[in-house]
C-alpha positions as CSV (number, residue, x, y, z in Angstrom):
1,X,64.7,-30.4,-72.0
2,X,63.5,-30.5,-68.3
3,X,60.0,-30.8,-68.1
4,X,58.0,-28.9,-65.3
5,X,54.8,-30.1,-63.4
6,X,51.9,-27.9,-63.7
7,X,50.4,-26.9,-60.4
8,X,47.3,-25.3,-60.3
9,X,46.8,-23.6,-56.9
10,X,42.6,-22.5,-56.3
11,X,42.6,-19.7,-54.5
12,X,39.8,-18.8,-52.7
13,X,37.9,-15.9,-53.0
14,X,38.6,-13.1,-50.2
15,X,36.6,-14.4,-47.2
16,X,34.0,-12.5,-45.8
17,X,33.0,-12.8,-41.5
18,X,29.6,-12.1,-39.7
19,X,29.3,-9.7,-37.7
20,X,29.8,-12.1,-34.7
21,X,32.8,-14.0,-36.5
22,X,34.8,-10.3,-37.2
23,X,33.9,-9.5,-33.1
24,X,35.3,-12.6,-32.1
25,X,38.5,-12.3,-34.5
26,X,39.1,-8.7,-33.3
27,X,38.5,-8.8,-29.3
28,X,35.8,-6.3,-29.9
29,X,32.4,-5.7,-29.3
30,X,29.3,-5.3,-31.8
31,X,28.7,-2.2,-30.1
32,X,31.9,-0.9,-31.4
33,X,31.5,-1.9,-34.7
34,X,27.9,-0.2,-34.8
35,X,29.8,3.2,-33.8
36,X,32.4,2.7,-36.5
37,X,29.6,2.1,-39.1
38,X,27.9,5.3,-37.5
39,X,31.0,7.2,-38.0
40,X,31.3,6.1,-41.5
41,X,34.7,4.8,-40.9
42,X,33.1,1.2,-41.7
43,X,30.8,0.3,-44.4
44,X,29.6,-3.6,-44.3
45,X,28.3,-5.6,-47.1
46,X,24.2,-5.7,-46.6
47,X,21.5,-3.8,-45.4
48,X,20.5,-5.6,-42.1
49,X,22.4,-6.5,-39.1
50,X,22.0,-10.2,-39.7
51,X,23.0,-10.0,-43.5
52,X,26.1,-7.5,-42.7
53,X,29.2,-9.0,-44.3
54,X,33.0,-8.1,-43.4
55,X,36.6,-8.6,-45.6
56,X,40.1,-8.0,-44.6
57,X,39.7,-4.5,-45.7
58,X,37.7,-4.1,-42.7
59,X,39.9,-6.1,-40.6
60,X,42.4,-3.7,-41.3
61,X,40.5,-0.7,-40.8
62,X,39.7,-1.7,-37.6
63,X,43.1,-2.4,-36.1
64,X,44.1,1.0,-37.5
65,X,41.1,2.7,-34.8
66,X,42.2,0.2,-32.2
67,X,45.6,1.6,-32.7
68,X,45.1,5.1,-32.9
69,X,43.0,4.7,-29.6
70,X,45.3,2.7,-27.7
71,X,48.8,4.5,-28.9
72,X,47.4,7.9,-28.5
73,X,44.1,7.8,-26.6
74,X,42.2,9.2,-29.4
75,X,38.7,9.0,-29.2
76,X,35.7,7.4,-31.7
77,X,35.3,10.7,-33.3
78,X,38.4,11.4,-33.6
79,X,39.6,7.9,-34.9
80,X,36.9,9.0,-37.8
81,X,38.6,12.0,-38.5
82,X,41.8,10.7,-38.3
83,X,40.6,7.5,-40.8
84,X,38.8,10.2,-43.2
85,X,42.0,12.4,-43.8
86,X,44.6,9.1,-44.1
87,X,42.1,8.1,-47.1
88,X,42.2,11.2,-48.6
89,X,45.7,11.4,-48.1
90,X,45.8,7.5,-50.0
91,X,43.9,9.0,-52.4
92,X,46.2,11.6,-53.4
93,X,49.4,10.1,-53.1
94,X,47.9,7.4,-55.9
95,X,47.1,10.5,-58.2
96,X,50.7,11.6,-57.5
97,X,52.1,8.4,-58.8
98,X,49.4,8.3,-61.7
99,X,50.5,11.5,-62.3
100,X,53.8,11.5,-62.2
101,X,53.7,7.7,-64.6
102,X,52.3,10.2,-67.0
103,X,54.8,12.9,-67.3
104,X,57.7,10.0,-67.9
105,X,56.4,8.8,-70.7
């Protein structure tokens, strides 16, 4: 019988920037990331500027405005809208699948 070495791997919980740390790792300004909050299309972690708190579902968000921006010029407003109906659209493809797990049983 082979025996097999335990390792036990701590993984850290998902990290979380400042608002200065998530400006720095995305080439953006704060300004930015006060429109996006405007627009809804961000929602941070805290109630004040200072305490505002980012993960890498934010990180991700973002890049998906800079895209949209860059590859077809759209602007802020439009990068909301555009962010609003690819959620919804998330949304519903998820209660697709649910649905459709249920009918196979």
């Amino acid at each position: 019988m082979v025996k097999k070495d335990l390792t036990i791997i701590a993984i850290e919980a998902e990290p979380e920037l400042s608002l200065e740390e998530l400006c720095e790792t995305c080439h953006i300004t704060p300004d930015f990331i006060c429109e996006l909050i405007e627009y809804g299309t961000l929602e941070p972690k805290g109630i004040a500027l200072e305490t505002w708190r980012f993960d890498t579902r934010h990180l991700q968000r973002i890049q998906r405005v800079l895209r949209l921006q860059h590859d077809l010029g759209i602007n802020m407003a439009g990068a909301a809208l555009a962010m609003d109906l690819m959620d919804q659209i998330e949304k519903l493809q998820a209660q697709i699948e649910l649905l459709e797990k249920s009918l196979q049983v």
